[in-house]
Backbone as JSON Lines, residues from 0, in Angstrom:
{"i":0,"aa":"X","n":[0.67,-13.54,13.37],"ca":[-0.08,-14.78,13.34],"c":[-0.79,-14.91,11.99]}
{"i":1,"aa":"X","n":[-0.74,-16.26,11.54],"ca":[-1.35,-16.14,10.0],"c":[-2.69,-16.52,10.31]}
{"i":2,"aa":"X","n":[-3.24,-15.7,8.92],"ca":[-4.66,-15.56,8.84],"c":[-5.4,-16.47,8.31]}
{"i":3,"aa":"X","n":[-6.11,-17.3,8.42],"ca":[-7.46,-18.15,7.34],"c":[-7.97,-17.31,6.55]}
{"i":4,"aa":"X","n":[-8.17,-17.99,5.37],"ca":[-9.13,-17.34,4.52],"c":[-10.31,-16.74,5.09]}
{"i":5,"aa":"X","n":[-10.83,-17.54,5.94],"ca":[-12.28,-16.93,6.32],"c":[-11.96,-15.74,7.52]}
{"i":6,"aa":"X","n":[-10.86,-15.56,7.95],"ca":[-10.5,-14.47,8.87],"c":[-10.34,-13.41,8.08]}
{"i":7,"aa":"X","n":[-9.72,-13.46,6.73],"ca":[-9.57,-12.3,5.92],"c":[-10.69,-12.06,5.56]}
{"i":8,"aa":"X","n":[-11.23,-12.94,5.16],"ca":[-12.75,-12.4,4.58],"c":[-13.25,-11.52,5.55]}
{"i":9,"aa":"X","n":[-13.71,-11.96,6.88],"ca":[-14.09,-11.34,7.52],"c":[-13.56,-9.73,8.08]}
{"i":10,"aa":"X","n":[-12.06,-9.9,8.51],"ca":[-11.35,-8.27,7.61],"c":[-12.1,-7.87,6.82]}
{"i":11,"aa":"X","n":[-12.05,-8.3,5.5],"ca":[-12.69,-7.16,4.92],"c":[-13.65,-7.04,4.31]}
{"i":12,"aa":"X","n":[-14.68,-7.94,5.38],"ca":[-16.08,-7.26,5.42],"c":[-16.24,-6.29,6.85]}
{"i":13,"aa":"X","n":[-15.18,-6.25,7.39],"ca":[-15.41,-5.16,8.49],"c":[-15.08,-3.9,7.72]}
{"i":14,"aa":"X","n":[-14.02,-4.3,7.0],"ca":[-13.7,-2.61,6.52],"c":[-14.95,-2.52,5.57]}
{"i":15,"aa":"X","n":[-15.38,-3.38,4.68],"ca":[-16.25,-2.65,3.74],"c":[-17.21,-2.26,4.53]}
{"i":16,"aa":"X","n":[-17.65,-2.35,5.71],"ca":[-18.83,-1.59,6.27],"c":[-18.37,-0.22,7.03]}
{"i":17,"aa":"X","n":[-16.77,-0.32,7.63],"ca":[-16.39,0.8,7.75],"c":[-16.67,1.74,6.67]}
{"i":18,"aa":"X","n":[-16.01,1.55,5.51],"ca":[-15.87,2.43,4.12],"c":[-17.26,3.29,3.94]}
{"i":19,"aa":"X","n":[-18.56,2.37,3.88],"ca":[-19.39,2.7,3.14],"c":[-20.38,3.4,4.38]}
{"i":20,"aa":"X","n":[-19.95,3.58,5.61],"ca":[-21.29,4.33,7.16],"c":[-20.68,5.85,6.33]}
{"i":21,"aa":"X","n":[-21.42,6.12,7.37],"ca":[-21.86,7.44,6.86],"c":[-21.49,8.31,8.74]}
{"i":22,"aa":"X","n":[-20.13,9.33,8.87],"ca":[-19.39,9.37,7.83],"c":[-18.08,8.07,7.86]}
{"i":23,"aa":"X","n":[-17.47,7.76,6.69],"ca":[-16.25,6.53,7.26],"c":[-15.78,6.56,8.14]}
{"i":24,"aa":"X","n":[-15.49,4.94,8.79],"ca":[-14.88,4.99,10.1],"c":[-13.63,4.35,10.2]}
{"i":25,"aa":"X","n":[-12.84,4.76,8.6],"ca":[-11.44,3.89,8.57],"c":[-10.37,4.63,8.97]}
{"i":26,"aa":"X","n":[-10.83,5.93,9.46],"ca":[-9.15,6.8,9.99],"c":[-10.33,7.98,11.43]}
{"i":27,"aa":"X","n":[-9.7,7.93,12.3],"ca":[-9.75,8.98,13.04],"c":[-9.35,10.7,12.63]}
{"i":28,"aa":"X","n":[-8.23,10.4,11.56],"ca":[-7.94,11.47,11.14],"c":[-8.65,12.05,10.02]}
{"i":29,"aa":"X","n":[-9.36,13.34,9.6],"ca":[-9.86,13.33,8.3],"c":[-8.77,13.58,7.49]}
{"i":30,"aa":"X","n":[-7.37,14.16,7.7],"ca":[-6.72,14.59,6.86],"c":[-6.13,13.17,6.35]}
{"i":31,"aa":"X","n":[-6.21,12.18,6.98],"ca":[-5.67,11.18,6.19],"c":[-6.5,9.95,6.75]}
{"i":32,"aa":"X","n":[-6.8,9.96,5.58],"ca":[-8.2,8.58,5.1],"c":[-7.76,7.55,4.62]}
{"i":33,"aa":"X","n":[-7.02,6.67,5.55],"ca":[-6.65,5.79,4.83],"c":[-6.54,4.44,5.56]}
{"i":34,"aa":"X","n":[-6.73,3.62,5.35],"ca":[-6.72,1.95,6.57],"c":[-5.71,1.3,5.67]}
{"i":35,"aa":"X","n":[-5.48,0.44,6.7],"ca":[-4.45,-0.96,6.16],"c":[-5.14,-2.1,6.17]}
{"i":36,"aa":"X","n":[-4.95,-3.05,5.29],"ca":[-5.38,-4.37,5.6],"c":[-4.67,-5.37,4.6]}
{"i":37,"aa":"X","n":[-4.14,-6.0,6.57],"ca":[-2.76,-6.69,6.6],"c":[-3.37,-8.32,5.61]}
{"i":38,"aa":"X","n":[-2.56,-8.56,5.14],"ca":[-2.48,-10.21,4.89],"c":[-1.31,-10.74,4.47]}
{"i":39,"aa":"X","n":[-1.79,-12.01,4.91],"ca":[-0.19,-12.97,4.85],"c":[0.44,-12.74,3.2]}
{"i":40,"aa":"X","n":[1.5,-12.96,3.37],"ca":[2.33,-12.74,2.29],"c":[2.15,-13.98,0.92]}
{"i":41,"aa":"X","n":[1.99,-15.29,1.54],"ca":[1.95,-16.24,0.65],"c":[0.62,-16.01,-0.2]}
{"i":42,"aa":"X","n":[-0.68,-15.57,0.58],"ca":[-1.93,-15.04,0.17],"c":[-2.26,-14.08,-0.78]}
{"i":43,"aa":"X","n":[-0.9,-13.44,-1.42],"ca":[-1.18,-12.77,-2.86],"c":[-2.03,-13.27,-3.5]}
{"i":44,"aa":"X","n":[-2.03,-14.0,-4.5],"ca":[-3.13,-13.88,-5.24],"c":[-4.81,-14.28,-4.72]}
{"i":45,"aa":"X","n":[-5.35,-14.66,-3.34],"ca":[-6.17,-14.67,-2.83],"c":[-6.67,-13.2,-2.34]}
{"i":46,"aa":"X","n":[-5.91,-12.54,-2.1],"ca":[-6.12,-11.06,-1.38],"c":[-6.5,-9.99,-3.01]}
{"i":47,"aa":"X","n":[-5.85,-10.17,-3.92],"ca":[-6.1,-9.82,-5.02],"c":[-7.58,-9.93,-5.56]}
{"i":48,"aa":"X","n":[-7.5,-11.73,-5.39],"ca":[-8.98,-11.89,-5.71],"c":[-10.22,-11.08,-4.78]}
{"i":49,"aa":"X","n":[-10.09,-11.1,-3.68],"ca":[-10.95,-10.82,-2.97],"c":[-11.12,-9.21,-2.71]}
{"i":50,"aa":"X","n":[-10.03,-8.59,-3.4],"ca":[-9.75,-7.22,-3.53],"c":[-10.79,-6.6,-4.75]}
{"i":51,"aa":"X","n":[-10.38,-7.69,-5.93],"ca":[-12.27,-7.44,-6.76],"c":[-13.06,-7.36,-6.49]}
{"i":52,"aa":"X","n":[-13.2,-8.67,-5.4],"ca":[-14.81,-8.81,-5.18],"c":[-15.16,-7.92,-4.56]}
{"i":53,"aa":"X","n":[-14.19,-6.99,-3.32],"ca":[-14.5,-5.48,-2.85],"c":[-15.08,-4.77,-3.43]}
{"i":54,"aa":"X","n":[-14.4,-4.17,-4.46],"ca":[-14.54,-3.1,-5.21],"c":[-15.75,-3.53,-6.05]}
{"i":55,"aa":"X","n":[-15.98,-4.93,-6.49],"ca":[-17.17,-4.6,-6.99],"c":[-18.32,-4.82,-6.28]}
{"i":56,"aa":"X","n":[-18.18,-5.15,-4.98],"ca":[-19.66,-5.31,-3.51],"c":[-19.71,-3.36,-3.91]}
{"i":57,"aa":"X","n":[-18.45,-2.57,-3.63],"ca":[-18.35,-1.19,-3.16],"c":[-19.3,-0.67,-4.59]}
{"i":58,"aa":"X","n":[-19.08,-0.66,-5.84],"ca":[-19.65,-0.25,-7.07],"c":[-21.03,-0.72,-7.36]}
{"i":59,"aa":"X","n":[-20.85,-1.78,-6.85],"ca":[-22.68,-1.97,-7.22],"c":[-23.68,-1.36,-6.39]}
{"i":60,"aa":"X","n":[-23.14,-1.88,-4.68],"ca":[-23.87,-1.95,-3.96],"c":[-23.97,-0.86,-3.37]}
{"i":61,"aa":"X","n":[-23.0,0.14,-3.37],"ca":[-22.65,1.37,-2.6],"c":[-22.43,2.46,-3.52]}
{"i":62,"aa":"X","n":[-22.48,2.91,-4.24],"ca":[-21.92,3.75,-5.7],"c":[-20.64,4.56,-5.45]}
{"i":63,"aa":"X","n":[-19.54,3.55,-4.57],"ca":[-18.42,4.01,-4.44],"c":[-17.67,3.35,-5.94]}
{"i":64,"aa":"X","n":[-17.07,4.19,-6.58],"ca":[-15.89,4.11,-7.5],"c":[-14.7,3.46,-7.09]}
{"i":65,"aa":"X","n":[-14.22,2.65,-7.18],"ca":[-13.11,1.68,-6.33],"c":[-11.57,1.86,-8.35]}
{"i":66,"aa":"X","n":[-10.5,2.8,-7.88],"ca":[-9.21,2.83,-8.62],"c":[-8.42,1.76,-7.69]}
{"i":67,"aa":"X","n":[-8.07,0.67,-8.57],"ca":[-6.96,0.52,-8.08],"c":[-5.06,1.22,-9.05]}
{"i":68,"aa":"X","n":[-4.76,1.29,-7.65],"ca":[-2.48,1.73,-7.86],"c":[-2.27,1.13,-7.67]}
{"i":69,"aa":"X","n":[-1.45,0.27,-8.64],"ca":[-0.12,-0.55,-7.96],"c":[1.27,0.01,-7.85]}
{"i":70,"aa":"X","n":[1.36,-0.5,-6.89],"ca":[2.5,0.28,-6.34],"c":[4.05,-0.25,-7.69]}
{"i":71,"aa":"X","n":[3.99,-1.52,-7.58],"ca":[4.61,-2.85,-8.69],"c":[4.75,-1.59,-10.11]}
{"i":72,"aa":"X","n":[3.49,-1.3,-10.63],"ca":[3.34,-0.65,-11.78],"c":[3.95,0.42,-11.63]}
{"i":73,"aa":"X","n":[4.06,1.77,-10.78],"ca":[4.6,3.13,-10.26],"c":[5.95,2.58,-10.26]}
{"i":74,"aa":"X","n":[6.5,1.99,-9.83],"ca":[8.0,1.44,-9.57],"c":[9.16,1.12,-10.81]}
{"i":75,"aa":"X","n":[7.98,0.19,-11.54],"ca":[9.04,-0.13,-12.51],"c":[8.62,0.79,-13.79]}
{"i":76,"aa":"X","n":[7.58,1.49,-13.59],"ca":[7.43,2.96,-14.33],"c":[8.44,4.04,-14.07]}
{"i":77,"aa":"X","n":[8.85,4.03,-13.14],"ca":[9.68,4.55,-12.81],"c":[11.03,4.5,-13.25]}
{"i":78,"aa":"X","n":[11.45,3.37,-12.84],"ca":[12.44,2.87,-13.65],"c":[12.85,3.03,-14.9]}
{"i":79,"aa":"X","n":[11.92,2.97,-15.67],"ca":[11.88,2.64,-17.03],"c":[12.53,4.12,-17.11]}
{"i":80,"aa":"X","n":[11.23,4.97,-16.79],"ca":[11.71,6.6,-17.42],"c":[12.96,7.52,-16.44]}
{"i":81,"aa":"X","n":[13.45,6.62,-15.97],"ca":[14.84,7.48,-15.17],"c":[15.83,6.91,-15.37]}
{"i":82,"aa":"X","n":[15.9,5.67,-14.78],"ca":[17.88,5.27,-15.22],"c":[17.56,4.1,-16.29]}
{"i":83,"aa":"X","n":[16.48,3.56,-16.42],"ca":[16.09,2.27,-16.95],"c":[16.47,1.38,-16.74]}
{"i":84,"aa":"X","n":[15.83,-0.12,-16.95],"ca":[15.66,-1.7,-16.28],"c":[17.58,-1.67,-16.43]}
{"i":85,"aa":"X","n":[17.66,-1.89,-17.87],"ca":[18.87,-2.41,-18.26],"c":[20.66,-1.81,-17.18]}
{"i":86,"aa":"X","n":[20.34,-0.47,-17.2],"ca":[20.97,0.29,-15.91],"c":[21.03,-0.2,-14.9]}
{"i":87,"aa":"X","n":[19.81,-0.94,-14.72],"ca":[19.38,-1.46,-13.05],"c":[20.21,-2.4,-12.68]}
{"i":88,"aa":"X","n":[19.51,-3.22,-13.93],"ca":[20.27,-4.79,-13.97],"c":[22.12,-4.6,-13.9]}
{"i":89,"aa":"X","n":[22.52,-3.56,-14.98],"ca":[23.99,-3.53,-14.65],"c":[24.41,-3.31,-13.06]}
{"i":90,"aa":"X","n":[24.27,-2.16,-12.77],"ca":[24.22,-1.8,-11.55],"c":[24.71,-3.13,-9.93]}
{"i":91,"aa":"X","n":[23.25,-3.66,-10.6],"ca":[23.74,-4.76,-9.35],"c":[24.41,-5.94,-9.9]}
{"i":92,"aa":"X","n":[24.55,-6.2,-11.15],"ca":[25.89,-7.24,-11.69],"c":[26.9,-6.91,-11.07]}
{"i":93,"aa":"X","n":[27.35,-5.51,-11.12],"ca":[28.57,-4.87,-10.9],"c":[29.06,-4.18,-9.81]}
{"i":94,"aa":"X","n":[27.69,-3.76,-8.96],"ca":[28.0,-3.48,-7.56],"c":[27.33,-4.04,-6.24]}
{"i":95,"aa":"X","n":[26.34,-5.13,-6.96],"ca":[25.91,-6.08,-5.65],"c":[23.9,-5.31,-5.74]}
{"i":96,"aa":"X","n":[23.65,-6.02,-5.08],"ca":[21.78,-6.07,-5.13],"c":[21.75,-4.65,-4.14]}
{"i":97,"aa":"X","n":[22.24,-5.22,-3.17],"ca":[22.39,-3.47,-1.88],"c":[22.54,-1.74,-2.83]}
{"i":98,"aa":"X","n":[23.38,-2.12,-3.26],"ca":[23.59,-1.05,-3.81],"c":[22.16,-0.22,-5.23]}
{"i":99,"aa":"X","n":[22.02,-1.57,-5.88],"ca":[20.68,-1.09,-6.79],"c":[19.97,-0.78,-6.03]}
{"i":100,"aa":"X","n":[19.34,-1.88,-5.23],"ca":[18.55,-1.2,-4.25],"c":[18.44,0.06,-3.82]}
{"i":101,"aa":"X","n":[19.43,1.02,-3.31],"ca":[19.41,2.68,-2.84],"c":[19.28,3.01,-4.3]}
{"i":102,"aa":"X","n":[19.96,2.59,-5.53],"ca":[19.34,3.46,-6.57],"c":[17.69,3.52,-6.7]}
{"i":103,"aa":"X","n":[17.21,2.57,-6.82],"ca":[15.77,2.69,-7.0],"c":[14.94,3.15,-5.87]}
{"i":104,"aa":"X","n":[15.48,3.52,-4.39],"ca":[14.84,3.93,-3.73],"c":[14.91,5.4,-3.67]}
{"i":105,"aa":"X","n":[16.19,5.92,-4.35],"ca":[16.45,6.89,-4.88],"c":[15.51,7.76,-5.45]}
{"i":106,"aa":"X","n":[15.19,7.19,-6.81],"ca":[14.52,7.03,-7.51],"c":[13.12,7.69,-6.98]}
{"i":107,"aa":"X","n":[12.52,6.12,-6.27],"ca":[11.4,6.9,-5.66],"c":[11.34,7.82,-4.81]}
{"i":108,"aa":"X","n":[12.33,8.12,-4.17],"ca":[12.34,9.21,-3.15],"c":[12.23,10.97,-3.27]}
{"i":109,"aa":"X","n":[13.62,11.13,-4.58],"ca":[14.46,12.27,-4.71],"c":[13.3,13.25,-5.86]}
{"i":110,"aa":"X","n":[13.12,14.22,-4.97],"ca":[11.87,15.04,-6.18],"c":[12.33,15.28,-7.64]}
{"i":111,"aa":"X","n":[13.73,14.86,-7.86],"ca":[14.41,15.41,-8.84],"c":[13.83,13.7,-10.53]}
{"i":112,"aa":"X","n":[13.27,12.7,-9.05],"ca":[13.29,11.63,-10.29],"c":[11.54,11.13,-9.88]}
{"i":113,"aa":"X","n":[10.74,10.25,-9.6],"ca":[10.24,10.23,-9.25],"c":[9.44,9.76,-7.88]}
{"i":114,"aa":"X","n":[9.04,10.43,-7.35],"ca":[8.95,10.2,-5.4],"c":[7.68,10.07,-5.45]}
{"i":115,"aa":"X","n":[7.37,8.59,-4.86],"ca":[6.06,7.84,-4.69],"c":[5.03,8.23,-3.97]}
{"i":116,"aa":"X","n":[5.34,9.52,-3.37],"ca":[4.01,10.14,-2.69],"c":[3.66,11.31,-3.82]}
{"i":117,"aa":"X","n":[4.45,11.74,-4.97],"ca":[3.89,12.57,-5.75],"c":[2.79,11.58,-7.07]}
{"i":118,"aa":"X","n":[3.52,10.69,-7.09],"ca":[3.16,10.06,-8.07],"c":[1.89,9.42,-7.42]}
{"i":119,"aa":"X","n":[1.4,8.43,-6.63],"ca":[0.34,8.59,-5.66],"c":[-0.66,9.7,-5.78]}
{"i":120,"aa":"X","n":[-0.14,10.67,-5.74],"ca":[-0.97,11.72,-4.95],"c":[-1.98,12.21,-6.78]}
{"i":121,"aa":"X","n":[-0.85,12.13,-7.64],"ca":[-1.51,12.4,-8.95],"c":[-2.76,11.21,-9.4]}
{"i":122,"aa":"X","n":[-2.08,9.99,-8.92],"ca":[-3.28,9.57,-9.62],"c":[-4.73,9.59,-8.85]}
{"i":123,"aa":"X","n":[-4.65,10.09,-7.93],"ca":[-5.54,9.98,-6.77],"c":[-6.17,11.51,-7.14]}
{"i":124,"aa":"X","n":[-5.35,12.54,-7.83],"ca":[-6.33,13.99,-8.05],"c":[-7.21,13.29,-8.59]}
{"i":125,"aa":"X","n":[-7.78,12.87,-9.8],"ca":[-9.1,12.71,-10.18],"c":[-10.44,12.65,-9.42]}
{"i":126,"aa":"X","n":[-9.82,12.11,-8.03],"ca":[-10.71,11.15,-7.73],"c":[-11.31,12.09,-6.51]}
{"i":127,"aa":"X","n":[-13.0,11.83,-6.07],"ca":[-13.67,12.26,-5.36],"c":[-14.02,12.12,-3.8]}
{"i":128,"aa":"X","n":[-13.75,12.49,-2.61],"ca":[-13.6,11.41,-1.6],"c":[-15.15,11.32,-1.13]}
{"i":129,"aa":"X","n":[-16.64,12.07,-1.56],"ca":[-17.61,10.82,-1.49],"c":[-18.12,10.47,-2.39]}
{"i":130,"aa":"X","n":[-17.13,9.84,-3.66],"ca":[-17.78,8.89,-4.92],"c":[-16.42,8.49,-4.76]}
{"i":131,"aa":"X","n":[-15.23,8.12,-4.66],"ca":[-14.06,7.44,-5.19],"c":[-13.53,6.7,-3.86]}
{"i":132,"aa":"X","n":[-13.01,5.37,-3.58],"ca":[-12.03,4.7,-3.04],"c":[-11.45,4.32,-4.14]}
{"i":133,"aa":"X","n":[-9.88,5.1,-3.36],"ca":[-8.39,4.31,-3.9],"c":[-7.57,3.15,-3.06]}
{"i":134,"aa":"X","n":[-7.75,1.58,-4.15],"ca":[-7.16,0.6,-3.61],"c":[-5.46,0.55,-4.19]}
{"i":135,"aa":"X","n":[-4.69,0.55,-3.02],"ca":[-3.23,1.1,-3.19],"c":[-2.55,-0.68,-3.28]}
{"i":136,"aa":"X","n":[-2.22,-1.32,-4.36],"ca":[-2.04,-3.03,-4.29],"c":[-0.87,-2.8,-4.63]}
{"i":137,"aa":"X","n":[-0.42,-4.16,-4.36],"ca":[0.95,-4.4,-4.73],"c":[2.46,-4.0,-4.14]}
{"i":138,"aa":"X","n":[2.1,-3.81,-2.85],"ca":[2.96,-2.86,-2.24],"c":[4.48,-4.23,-1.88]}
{"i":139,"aa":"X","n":[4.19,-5.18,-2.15],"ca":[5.38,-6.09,-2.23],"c":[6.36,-5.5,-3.37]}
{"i":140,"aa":"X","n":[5.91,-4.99,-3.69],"ca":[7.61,-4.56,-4.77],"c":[8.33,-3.35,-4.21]}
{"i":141,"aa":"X","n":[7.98,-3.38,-3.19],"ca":[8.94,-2.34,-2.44],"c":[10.04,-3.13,-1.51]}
{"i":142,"aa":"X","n":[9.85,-4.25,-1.52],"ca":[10.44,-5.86,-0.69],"c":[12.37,-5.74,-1.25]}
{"i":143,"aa":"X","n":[12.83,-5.72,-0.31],"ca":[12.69,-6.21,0.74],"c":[12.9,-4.63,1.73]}
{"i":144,"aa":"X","n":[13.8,-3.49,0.76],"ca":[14.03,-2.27,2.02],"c":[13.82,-1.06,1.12]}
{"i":145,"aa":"X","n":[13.22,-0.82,-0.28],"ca":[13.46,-0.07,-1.26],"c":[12.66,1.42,-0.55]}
{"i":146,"aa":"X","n":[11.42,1.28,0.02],"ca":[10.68,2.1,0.58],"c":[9.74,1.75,1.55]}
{"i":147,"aa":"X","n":[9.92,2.56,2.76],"ca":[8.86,2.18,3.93],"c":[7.52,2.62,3.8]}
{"i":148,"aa":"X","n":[6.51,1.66,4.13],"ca":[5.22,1.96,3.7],"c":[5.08,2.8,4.87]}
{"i":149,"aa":"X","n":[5.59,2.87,6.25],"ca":[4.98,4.05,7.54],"c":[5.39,5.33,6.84]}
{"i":150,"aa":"X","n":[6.18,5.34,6.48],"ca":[6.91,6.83,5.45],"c":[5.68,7.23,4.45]}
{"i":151,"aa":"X","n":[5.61,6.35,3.61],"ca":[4.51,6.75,2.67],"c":[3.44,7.13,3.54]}
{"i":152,"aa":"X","n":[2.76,7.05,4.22],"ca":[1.92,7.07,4.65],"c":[1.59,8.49,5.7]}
{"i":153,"aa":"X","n":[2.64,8.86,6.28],"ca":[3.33,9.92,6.42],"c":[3.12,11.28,5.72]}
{"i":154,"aa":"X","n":[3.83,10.62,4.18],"ca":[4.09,11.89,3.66],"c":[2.83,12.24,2.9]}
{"i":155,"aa":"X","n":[1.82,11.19,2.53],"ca":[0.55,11.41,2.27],"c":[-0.57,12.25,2.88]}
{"i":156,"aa":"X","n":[-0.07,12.21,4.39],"ca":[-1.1,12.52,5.15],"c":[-1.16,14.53,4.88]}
{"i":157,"aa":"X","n":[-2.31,15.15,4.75],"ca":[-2.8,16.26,4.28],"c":[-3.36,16.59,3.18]}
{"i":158,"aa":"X","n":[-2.7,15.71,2.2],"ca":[-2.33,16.05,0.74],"c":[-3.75,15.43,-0.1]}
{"i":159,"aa":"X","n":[-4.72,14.58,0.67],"ca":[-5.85,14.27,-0.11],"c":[-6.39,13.81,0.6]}
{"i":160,"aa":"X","n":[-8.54,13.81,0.82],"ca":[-9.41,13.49,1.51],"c":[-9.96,12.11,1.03]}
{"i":161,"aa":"X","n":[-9.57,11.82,-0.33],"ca":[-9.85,10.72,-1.0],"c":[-9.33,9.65,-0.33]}
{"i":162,"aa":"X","n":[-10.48,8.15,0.28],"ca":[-10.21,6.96,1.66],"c":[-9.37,6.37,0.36]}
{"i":163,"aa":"X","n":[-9.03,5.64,1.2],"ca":[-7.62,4.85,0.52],"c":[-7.45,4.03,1.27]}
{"i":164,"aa":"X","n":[-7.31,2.31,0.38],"ca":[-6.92,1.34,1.43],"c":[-5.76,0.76,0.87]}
{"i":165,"aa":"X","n":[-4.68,0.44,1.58],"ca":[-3.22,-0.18,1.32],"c":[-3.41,-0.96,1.85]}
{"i":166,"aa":"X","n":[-3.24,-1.91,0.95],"ca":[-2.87,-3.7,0.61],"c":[-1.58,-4.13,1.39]}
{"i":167,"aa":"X","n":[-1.69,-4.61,2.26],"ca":[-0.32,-4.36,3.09],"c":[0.51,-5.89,3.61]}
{"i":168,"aa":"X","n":[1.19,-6.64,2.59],"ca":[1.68,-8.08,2.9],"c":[2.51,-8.18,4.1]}
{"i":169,"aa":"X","n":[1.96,-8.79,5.03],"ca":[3.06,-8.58,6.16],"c":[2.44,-9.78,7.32]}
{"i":170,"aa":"X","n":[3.03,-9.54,8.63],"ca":[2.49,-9.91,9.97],"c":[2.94,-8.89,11.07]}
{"i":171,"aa":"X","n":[1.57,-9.34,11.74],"ca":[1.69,-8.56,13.31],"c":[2.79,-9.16,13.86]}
{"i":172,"aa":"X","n":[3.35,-7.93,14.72],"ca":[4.31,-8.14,15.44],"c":[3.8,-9.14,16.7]}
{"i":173,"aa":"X","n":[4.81,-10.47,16.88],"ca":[4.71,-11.22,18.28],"c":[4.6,-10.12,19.26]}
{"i":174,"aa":"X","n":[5.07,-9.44,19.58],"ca":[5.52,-8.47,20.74],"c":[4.53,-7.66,21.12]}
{"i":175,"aa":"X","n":[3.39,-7.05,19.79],"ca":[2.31,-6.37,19.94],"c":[1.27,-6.76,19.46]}
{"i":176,"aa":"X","n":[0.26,-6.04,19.19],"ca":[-0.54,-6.38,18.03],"c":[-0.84,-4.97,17.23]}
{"i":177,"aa":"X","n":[0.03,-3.88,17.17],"ca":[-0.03,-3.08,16.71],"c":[0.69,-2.62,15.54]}
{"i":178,"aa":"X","n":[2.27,-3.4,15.69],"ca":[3.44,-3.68,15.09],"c":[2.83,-4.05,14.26]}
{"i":179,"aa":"X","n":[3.46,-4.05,12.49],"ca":[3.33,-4.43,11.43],"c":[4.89,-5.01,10.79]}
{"i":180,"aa":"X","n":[5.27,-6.34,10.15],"ca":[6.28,-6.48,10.01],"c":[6.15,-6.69,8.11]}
{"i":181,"aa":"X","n":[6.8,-5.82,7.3],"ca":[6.51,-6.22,6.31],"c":[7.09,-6.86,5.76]}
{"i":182,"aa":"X","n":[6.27,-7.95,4.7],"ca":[6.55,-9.02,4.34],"c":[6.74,-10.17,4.79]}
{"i":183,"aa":"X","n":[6.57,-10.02,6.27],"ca":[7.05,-10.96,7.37],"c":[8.3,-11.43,7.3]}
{"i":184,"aa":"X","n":[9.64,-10.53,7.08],"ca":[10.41,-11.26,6.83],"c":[11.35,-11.08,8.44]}
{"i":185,"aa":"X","n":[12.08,-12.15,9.35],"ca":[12.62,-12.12,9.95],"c":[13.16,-11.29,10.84]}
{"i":186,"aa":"X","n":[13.99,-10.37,10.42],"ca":[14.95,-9.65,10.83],"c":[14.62,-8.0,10.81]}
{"i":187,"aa":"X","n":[13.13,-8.03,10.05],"ca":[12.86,-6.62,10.0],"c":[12.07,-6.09,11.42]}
{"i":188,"aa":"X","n":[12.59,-4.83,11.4],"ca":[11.74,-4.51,12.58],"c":[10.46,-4.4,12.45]}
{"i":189,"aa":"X","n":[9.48,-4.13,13.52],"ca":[8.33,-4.28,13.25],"c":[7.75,-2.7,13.88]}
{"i":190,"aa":"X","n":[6.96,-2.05,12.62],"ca":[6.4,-0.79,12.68],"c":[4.7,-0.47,13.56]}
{"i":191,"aa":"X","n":[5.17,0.33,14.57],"ca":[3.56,0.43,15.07],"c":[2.97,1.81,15.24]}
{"i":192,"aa":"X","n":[3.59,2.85,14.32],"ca":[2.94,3.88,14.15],"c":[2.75,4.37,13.11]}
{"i":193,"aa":"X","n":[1.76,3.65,12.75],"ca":[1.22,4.25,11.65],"c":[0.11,4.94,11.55]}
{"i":194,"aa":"X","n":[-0.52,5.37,12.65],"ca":[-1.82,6.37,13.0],"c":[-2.87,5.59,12.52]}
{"i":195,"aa":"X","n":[-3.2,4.81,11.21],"ca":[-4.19,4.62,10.49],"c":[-4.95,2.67,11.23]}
{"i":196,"aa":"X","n":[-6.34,2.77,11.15],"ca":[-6.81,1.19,11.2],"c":[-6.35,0.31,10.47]}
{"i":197,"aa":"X","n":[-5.71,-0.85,11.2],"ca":[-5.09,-2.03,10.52],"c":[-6.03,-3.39,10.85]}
{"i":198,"aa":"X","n":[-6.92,-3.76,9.4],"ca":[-7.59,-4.53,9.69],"c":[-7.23,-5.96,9.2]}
């Protein structure tokens, strides 16, 4: 179901009060600190905006440190330093979009090139889990099948105490309200285990 602006807002002024109690109340799990918060897909650059105004309510008002990852940036970083754009682009001239596609998920997957929970996980060492939130944006360039965000999320879990919120373009599943469908696109199935709060 799509969201109003003022429904998102209100999202995420629930999470920012989750984030900042004492201790956070955005994961049941401590080993993995991390919430979702869903918004409509057309709402990019509104969710962006309001993704500032987070981080800077969280920095002023709270002396939480707010990094944002884009996921967009890790990806075509990626790219660049393994098979590169121009590769890419041949690739699916010559063997169809499907097929690039598994290369670049490749890519992110195979420890041998670069795999998005290592790369994640590095930029996130710096960071402190009670002075640092990591905002994880941009996760549309994984659209339409390149990498599952329940996977990531997954393979994250142990590996850092540092809260973390993923920007997550999608809709609730008709069927549940637990289901997450990303991107909202049609035909995809819709994911409901992802352990973590989806606000």
């Amino acid at each position: 179901m799509p969201l109003s602006a003022d429904d998102l807002r209100h999202r995420i002024r629930e999470l920012e009060q989750d984030l900042v109690s004492q201790p956070a109340r955005i994961s049941a799990y401590h080993d993995l600190p991390f919430a979702i918060l869903r918004y409509d897909p057309p709402d990019e650059y509104l969710m962006r905006r309001e993704a500032v105004l987070l981080a800077t309510r969280l920095q002023e008002n709270h002396r939480r440190h707010v990094t944002f990852i884009s996921i967009g940036e890790i990806l075509w970083r990626a790219i660049r330093e393994t098979e590169g754009v121009a590769a890419i682009v041949s690739e699916e001239q010559e063997l169809g979009f499907d097929r690039a596609q598994r290369t670049v998920s490749t890519i992110l997957s195979d420890p041998e090139f670069a795999p998005l929970p290592r790369v994640l996980l590095e930029r996130m060492r710096p960071l402190g889990p009670n002075t640092d939130v990591a905002f994880i944006v941009r996760a549309a360039a994984l659209a339409p099948a390149i990498y599952h965000v329940s996977k990531l999320l997954d393979e994250l879990q142990g590996h850092t105490l540092v809260p973390a919120i993923l920007f997550y373009p999608g809709s609730v599943s008709t069927e549940s309200n637990t289901g997450l469908r990303f991107m909202s696109m049609p035909n995809r199935e819709a994911y409901g285990n992802y352990r973590v709060k989806i606000y």
